[in-house]
py3Dmol code that shows the C-alpha trace and the ligand (Angstrom):
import py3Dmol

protein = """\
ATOM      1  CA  UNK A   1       0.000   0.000   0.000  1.00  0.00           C
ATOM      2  CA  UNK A   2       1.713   3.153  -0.955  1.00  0.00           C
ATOM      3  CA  UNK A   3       1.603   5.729   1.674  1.00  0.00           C
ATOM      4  CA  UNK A   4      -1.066   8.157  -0.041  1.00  0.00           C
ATOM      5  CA  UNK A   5      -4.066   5.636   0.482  1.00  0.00           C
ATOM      6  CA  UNK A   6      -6.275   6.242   2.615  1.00  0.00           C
ATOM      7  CA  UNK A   7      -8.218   3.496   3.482  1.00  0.00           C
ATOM      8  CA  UNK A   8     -11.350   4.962   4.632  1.00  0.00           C
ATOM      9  CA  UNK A   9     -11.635   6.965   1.169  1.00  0.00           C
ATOM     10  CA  UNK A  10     -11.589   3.997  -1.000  1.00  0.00           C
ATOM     11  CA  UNK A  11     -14.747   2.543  -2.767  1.00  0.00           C
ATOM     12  CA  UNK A  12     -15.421  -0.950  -1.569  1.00  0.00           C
ATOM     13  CA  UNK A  13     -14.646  -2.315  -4.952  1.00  0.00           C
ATOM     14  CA  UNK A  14     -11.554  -0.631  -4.682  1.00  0.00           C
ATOM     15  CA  UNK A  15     -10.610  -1.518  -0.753  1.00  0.00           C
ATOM     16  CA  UNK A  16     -10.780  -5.477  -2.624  1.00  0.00           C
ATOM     17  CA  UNK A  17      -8.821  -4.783  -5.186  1.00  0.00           C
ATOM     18  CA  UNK A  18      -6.079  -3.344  -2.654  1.00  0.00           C
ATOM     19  CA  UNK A  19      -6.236  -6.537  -0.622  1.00  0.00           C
ATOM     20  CA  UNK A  20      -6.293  -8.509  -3.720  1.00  0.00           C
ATOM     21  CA  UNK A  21      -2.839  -6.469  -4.553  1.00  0.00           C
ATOM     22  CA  UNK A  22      -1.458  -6.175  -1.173  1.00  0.00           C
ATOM     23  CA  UNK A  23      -1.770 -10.135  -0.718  1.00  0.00           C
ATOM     24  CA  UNK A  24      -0.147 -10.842  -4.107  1.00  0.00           C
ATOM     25  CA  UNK A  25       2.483  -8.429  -2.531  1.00  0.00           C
ATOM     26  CA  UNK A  26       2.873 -10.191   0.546  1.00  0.00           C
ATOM     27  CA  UNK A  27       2.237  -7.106   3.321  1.00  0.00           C
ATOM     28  CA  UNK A  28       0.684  -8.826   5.871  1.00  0.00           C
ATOM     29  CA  UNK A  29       0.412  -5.143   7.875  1.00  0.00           C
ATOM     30  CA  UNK A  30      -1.138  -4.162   5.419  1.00  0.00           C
ATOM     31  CA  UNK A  31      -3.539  -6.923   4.797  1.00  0.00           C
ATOM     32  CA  UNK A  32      -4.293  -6.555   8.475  1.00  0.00           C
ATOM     33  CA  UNK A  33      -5.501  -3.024   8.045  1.00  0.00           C
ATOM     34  CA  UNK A  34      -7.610  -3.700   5.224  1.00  0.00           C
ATOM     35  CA  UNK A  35      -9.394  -6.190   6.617  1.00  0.00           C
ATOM     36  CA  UNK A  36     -10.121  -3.868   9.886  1.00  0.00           C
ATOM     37  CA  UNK A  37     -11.409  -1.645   7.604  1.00  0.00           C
ATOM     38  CA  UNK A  38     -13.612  -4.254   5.579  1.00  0.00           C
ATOM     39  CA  UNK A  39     -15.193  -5.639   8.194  1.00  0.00           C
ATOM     40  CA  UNK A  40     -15.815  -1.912  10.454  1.00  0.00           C
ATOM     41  CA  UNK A  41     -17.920  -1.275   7.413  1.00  0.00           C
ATOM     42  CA  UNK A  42     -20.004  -3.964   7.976  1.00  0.00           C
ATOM     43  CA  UNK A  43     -18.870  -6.675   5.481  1.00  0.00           C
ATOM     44  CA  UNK A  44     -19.397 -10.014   7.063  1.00  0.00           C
ATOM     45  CA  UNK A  45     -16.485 -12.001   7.492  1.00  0.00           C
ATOM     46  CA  UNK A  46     -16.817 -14.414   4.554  1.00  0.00           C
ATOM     47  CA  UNK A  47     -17.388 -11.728   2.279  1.00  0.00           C
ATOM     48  CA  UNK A  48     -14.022 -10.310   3.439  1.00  0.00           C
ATOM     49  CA  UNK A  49     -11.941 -13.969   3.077  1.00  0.00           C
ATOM     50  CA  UNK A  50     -14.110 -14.625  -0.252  1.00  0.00           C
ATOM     51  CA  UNK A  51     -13.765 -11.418  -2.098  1.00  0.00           C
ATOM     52  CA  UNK A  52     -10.131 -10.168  -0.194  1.00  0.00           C
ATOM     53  CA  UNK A  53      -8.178 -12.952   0.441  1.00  0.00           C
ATOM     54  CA  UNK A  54      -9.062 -15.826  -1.322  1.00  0.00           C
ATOM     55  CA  UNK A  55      -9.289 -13.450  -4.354  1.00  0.00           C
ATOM     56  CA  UNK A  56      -6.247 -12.502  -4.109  1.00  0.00           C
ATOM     57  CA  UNK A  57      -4.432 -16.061  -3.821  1.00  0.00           C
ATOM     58  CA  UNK A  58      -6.196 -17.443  -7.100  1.00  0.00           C
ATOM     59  CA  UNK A  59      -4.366 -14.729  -8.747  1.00  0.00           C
ATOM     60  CA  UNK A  60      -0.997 -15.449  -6.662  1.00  0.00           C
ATOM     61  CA  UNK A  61      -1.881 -19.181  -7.928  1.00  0.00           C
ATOM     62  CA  UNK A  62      -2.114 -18.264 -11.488  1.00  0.00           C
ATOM     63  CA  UNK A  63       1.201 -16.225 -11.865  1.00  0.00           C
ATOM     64  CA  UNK A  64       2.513 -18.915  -9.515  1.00  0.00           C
ATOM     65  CA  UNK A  65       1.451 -21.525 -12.165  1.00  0.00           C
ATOM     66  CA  UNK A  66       3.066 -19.323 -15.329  1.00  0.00           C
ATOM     67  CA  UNK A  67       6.677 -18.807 -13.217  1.00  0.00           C
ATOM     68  CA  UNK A  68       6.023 -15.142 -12.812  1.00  0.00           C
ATOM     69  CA  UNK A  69       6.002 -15.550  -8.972  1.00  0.00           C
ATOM     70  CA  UNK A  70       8.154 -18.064  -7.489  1.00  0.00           C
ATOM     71  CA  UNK A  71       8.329 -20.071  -4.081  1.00  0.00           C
ATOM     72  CA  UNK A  72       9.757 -17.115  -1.499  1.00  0.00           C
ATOM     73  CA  UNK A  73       6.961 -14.936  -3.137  1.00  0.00           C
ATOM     74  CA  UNK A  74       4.297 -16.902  -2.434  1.00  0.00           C
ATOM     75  CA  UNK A  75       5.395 -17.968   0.895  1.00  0.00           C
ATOM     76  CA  UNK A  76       4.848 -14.191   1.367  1.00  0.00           C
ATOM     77  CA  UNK A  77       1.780 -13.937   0.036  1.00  0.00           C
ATOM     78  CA  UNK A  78       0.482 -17.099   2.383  1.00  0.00           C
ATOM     79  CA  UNK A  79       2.030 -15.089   5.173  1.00  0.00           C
ATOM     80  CA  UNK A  80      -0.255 -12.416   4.477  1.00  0.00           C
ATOM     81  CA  UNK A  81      -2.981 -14.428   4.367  1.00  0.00           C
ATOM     82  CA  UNK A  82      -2.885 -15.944   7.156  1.00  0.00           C
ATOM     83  CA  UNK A  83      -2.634 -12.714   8.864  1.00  0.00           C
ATOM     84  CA  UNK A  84      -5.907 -11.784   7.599  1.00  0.00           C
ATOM     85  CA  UNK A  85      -7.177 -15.295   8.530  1.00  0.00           C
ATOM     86  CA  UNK A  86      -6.171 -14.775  12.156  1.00  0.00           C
ATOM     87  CA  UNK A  87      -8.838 -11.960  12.160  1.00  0.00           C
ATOM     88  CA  UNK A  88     -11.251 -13.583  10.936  1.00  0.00           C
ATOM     89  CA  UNK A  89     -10.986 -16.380  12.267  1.00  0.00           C
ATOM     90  CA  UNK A  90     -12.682 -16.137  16.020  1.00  0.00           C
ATOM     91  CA  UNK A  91     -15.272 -13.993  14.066  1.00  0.00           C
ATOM     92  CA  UNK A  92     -16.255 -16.848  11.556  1.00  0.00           C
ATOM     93  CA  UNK A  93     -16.453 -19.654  14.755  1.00  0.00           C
ATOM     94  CA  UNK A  94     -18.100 -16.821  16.855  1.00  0.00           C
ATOM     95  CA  UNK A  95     -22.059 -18.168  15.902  1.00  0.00           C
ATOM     96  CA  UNK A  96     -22.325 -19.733  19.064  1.00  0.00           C
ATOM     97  CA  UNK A  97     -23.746 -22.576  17.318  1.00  0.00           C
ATOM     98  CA  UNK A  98     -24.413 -25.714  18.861  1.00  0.00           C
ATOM     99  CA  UNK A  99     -22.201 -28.403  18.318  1.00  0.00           C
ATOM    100  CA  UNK A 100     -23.413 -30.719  15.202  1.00  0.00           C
ATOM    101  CA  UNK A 101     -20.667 -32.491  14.998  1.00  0.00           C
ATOM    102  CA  UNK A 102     -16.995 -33.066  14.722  1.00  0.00           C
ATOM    103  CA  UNK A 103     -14.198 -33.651  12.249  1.00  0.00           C
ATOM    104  CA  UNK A 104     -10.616 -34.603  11.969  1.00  0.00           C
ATOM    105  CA  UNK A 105      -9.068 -32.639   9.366  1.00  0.00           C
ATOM    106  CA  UNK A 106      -5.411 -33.214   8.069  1.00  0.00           C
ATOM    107  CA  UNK A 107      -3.359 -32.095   4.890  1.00  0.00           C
ATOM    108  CA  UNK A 108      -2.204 -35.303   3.452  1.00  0.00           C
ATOM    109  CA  UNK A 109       1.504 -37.097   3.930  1.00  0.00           C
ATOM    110  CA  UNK A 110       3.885 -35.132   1.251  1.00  0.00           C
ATOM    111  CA  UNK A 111       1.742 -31.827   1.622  1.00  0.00           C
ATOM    112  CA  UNK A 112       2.447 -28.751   3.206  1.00  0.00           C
ATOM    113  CA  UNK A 113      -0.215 -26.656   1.742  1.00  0.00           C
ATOM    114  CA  UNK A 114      -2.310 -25.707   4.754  1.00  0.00           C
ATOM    115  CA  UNK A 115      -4.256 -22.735   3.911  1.00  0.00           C
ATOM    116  CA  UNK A 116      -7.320 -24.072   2.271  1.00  0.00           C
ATOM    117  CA  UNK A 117      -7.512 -26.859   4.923  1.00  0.00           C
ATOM    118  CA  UNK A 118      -7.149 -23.691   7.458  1.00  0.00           C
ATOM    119  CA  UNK A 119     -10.090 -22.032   5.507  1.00  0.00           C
ATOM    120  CA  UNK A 120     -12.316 -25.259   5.624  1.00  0.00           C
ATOM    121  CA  UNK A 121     -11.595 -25.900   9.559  1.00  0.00           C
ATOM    122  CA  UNK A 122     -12.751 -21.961  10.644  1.00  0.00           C
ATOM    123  CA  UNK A 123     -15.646 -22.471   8.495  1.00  0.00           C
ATOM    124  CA  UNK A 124     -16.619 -25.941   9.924  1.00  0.00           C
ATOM    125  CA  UNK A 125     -15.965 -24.469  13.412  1.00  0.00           C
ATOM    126  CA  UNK A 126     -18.090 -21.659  12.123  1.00  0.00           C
ATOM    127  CA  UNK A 127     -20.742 -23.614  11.512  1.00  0.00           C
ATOM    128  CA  UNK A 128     -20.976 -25.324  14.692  1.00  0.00           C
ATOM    129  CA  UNK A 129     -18.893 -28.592  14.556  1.00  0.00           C
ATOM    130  CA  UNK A 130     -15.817 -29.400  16.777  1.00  0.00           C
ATOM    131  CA  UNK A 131     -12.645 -29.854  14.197  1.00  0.00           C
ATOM    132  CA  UNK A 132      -9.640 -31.799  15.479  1.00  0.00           C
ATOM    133  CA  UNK A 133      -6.992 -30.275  13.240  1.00  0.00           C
ATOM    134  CA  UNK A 134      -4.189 -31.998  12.486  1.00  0.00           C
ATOM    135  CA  UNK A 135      -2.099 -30.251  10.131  1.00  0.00           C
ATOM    136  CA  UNK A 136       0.108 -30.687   7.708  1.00  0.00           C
ATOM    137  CA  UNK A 137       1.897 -34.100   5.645  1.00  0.00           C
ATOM    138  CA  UNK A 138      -0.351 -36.483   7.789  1.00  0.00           C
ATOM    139  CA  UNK A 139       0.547 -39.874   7.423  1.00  0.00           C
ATOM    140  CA  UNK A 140      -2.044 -43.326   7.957  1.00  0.00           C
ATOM    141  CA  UNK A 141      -1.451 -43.551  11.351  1.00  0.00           C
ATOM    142  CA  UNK A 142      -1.984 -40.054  11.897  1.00  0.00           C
ATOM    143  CA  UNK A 143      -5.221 -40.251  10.348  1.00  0.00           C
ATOM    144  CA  UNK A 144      -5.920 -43.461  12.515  1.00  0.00           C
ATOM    145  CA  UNK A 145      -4.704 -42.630  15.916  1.00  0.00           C
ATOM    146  CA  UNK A 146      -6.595 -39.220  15.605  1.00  0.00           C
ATOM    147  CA  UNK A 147      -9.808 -41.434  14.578  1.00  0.00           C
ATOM    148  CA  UNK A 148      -9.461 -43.226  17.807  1.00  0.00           C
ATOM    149  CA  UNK A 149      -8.703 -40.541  20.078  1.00  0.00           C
ATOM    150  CA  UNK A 150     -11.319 -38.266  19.134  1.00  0.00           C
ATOM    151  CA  UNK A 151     -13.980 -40.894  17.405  1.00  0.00           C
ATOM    152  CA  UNK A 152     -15.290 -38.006  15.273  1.00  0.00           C
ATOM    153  CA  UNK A 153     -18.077 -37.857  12.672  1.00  0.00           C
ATOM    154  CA  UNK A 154     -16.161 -36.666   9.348  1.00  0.00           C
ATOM    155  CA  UNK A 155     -13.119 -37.400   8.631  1.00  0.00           C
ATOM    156  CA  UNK A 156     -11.552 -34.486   6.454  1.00  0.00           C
ATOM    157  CA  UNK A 157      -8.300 -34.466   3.752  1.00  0.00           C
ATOM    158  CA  UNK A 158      -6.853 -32.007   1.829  1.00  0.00           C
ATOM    159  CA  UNK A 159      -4.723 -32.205  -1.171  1.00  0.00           C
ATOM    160  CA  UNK A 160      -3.110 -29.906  -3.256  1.00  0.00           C
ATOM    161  CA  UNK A 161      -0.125 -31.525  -5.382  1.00  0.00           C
ATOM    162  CA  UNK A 162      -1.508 -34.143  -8.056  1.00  0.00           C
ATOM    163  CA  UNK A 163       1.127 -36.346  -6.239  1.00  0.00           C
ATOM    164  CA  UNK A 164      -0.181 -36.515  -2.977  1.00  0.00           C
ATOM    165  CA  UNK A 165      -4.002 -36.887  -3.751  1.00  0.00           C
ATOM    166  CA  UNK A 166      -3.236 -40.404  -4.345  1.00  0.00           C
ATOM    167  CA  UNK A 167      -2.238 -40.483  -0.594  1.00  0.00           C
ATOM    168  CA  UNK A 168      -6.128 -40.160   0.409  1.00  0.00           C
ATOM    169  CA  UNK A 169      -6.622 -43.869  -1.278  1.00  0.00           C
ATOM    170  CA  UNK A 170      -4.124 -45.213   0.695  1.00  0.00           C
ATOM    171  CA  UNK A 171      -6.202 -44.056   4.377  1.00  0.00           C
ATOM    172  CA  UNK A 172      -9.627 -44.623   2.704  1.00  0.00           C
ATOM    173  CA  UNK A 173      -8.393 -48.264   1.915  1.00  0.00           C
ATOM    174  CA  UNK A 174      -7.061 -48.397   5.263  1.00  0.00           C
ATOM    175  CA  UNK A 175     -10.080 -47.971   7.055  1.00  0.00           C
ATOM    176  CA  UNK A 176     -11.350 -50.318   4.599  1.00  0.00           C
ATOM    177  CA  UNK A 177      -9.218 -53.110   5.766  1.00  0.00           C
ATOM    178  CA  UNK A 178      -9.961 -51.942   9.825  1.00  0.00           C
ATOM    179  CA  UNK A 179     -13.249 -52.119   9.714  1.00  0.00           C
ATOM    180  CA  UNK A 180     -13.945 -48.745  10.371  1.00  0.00           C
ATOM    181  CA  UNK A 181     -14.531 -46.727   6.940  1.00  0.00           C
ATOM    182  CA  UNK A 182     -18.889 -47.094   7.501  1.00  0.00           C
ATOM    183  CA  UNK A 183     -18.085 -45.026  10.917  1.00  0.00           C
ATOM    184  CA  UNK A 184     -16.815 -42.221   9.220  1.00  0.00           C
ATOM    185  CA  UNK A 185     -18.178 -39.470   6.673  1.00  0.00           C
ATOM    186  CA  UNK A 186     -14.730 -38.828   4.741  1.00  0.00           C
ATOM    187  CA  UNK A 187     -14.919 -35.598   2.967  1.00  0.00           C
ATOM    188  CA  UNK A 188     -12.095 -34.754   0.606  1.00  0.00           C
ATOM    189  CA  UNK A 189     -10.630 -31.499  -1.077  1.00  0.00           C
ATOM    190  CA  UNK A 190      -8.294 -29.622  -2.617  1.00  0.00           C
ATOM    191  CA  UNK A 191      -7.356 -28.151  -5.786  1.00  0.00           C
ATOM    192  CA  UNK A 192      -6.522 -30.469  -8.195  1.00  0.00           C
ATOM    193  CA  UNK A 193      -9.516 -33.340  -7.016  1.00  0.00           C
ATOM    194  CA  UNK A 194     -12.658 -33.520  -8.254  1.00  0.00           C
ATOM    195  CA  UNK A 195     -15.515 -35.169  -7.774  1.00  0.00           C
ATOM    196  CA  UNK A 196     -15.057 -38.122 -10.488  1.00  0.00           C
ATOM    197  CA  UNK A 197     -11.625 -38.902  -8.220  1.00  0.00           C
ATOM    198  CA  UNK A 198     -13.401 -38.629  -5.029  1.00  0.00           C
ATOM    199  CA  UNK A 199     -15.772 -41.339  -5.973  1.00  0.00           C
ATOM    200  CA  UNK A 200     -12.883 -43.212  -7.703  1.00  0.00           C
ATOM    201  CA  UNK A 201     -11.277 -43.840  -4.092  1.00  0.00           C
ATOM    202  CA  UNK A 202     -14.228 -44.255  -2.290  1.00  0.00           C
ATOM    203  CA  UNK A 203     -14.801 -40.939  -0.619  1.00  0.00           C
ATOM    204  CA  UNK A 204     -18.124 -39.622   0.327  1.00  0.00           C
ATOM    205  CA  UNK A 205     -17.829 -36.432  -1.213  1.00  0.00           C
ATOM    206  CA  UNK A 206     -15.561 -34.303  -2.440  1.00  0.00           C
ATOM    207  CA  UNK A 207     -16.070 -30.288  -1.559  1.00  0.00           C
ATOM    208  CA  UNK A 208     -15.149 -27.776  -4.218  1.00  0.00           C
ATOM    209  CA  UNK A 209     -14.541 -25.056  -1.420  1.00  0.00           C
ATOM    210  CA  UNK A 210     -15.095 -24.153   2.568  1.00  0.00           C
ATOM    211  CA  UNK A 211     -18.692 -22.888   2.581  1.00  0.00           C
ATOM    212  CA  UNK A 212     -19.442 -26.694   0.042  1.00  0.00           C
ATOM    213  CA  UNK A 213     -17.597 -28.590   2.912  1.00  0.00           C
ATOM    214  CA  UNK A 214     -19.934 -27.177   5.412  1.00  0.00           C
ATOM    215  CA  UNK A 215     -22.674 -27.628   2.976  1.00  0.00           C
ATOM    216  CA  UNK A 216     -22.017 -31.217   2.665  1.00  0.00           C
ATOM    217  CA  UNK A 217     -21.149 -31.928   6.022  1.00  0.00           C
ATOM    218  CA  UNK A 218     -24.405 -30.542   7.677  1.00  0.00           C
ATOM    219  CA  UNK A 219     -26.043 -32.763   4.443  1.00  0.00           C
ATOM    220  CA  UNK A 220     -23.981 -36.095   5.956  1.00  0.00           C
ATOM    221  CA  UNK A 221     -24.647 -35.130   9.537  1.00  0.00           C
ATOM    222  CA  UNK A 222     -28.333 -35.353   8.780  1.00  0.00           C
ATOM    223  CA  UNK A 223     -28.587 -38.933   6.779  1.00  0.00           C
ATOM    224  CA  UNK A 224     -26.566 -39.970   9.962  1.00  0.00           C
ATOM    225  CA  UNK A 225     -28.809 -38.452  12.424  1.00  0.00           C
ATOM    226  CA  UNK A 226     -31.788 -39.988  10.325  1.00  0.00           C
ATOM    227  CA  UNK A 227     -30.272 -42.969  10.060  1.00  0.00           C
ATOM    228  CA  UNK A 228     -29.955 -43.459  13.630  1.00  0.00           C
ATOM    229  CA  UNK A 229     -32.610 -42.449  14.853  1.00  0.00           C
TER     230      UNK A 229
END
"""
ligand_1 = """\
91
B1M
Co 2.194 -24.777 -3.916
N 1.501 -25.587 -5.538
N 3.803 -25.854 -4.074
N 2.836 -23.730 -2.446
N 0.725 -23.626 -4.196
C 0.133 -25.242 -5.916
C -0.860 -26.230 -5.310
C 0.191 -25.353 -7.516
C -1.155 -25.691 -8.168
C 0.793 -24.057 -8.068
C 0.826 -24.036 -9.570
O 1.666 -24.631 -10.155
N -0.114 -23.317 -10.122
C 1.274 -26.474 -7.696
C 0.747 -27.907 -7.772
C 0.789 -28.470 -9.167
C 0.316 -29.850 -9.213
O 0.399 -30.634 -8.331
N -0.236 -30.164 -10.354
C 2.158 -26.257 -6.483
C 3.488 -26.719 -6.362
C 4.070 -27.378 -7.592
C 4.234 -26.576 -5.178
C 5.645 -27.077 -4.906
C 5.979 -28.480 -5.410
C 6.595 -26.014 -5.489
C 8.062 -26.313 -5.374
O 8.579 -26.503 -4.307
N 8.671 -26.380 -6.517
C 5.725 -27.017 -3.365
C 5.181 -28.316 -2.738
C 5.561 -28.480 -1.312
C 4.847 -29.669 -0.674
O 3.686 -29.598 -0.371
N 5.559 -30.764 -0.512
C 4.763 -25.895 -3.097
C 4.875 -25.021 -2.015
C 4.025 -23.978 -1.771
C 4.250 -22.923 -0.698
C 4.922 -23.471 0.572
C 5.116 -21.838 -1.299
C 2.805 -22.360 -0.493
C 2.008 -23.088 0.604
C 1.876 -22.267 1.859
C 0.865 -22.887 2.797
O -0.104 -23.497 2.431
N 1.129 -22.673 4.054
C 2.157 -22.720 -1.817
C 0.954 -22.123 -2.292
C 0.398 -20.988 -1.467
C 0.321 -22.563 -3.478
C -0.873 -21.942 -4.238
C -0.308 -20.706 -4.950
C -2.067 -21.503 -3.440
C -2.705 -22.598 -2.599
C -3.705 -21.934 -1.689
O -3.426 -21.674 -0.543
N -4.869 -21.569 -2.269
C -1.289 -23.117 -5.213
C -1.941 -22.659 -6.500
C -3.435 -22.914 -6.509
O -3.984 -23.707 -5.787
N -4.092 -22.257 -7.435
C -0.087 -23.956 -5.218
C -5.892 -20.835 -1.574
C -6.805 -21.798 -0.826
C -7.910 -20.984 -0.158
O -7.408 -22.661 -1.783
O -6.019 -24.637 -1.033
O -7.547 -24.810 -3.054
P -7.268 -24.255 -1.735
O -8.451 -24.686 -0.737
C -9.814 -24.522 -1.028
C -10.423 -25.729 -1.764
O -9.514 -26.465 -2.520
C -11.103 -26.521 -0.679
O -11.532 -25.497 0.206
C -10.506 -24.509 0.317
C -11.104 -23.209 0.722
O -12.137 -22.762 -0.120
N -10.346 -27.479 0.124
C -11.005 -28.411 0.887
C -9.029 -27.622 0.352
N -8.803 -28.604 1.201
C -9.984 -29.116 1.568
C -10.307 -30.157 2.437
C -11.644 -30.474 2.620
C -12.645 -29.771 1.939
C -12.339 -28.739 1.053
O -11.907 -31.473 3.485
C -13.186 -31.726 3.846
"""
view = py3Dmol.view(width=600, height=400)
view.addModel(protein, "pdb")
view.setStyle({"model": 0}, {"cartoon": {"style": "trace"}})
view.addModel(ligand_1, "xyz")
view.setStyle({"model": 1}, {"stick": {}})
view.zoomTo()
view.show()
């Protein structure tokens, strides 16, 4: 943000299209600001990570994709992101919704890309479910010995490198051979899945973005609810 903008003069349209450049920029004070100012004019909070932040990383993504931006500069721009996350985070899980559930969550093993997995657990929590999140390159046993801890209703993975998505297989067939894949609701997601591959390994759904996953999980939750009733 160059030091003549004033935040509180800008059109809406154009307070997004700062983010959107700030983020791609990496300023993670600045993002910060912006989204103070977003959301003390009244935008709700998933306006602000929809039309700010996430906004800004598809087009981060894109030039990352043509080798205009490289690794350090998106690590930035995830930096920035994040920042704004942190803000909007307790305001996204601040419904005071009951609890409808829970989910472990987990970036699969050979994956570090966190931030859409980050997006989907705020929204779950959002939306009233308890998420049990377990981070980053989670391998099998991760998966597993989270499943037993916390017996939880969904069972969430994310994948974002067309070499890892192959990984979810290997935990849905897992479960498979333990008995235990009928307990679960496994949700999958990421970038490069869709819903053909999703059904390929035996998932229950895949979920094109955050506000789908909570879409589809409140959808499971129900049959389940039904179900056993
Ligand atoms: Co990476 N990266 N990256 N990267 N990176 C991608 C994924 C890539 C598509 C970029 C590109 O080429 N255009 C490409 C993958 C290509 C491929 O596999 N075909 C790629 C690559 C190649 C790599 C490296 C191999 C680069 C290198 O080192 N040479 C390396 C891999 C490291 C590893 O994992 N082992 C790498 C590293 C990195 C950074 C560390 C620099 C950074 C990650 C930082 C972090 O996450 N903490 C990074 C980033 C930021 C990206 C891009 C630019 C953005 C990803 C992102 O955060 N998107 C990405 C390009 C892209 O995706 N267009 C890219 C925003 C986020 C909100 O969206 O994650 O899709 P997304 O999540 C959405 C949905 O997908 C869905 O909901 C979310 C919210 O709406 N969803 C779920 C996701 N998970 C879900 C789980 C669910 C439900 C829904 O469970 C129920």
């Amino acid at each position: 943000m160059s030091e003549e903008i004033v935040l509180s003069e800008l059109s809406l349209e154009d307070l997004y299209e700062l983010m959107k450049e700030d983020l791609y920029d990496g300023l993670a004070e600045e993002i910060t600001q912006e989204v103070h100012e977003a959301l003390g004019r009244g935008q709700m909070p998933y306006e602000v990570l929809t039309y700010g932040l996430v906004a800004g990383m598809e087009i981060v993504g894109n030039d990352f994709r043509d080798g205009i931006l490289f690794v350090p500069e998106v690590l930035m721009a995830a930096k920035a992101m994040k920042a704004g996350m942190a803000i909007l985070r307790p305001l996204l899980a601040e419904t005071g919704a009951e609890k409808i559930g829970s989910m472990v969550i987990g970036t699969v093993k050979g994956d570090i890309h966190d931030i859409g997995k980050n997006l989907v657990t705020m929204m779950m929590e959002g939306a009233g479910f308890e998420v049990f999140d377990l981070g980053i390159n989670n391998s099998v046993d991760s998966y597993l010995n989270a499943i037993e801890q916390h017996k939880p209703d969904i069972l969430g993975m994310s994948a974002l490198l067309t070499t890892t998505m192959p990984y979810m297989k290997v935990v849905i067939d897992t479960l498979k051979e333990k008995g235990i894949r009928k307990d679960l609701i496994v949700l999958v997601g990421g970038a490069p899945l869709n819903e053909a591959f999703a059904e390929a390994i035996e998932a229950d759904a895949y979920c094109r973005d955050a506000a789908v996953a909570v879409d589809t999980a409140k959808k499971f939750m129900r049959i389940r609810k039904s179900v056993n009733a």
